[in-house]
Phi, psi and omega in degrees: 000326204275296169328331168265346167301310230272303174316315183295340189260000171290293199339287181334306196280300229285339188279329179297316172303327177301284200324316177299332179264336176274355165288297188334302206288331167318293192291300175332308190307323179284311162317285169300338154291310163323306171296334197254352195058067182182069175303165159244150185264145140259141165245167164186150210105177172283148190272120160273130182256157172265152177270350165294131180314328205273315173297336168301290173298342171289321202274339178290347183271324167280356149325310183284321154329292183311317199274310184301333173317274166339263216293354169298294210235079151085336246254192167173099164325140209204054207286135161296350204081214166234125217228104166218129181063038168269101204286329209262343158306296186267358141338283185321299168268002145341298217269326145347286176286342217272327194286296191277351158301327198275320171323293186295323160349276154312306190321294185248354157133171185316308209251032187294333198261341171292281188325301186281317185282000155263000157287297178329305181308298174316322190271330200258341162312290213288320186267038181242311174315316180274350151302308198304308196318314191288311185292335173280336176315294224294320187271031180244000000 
């Protein structure tokens, strides 16, 4: 009986130790983002490319726009893969943000996540005007 008390309580503790070192590892990450300026966005899935050359070369370009955005304020994409329902995962980067948010404040001012994100809308406004406009050529 006392063994199976005893197994049960490693089982226990070691998945708590996983979880507590990859928060560790979050925050060190966070620490260490900070110092190079270059916070991270975590994403996740796959980047659908489209298979036409041309449609290809529009989203690779607002891709690049977006990123230089992201990157006026601190920011640097990060895809995760594909991450589904990893509660210590999104701990881990609960713990993350908890960090670099306070950061990106000071950095860019209060009202920052408004400010970039209507600069991102203007960019994704612009390239959807310029699908339609290419798709009414294309029918004449």
């Amino acid at each position: 009986m006392k063994r199976i008390i005893f197994l049960i309580l490693i089982v226990c503790l070691s998945c708590k130790s996983k979880e507590i070192s990859l928060i560790n590892e979050y925050k060190n990450q966070a620490l260490h983002d900070i110092k190079t300026d270059s916070v991270k966005i975590f994403t996740y899935g796959l980047l659908f490319i489209y298979p036409d050359s041309l449609k290809a070369k529009k989203q690779l370009l607002k891709q690049n726009k977006m990123n230089s955005i992201y990157k006026k304020y601190g920011l640097f994409k990060q895809n995760q893969g594909c991450v589904i329902g990893d509660k210590k995962m999104n701990k881990a980067i609960k713990e993350y943000h908890k960090i670099t948010d306070v950061y990106l404040e000071k950095r860019n001012s209060k009202d920052w996540k408004e400010k970039m994100q209507k600069e991102l809308d203007s960019i994704i406004k612009n390239s959807l005007n310029i699908n339609f406009l290419y798709q009414n050529i294309n029918k004449k």
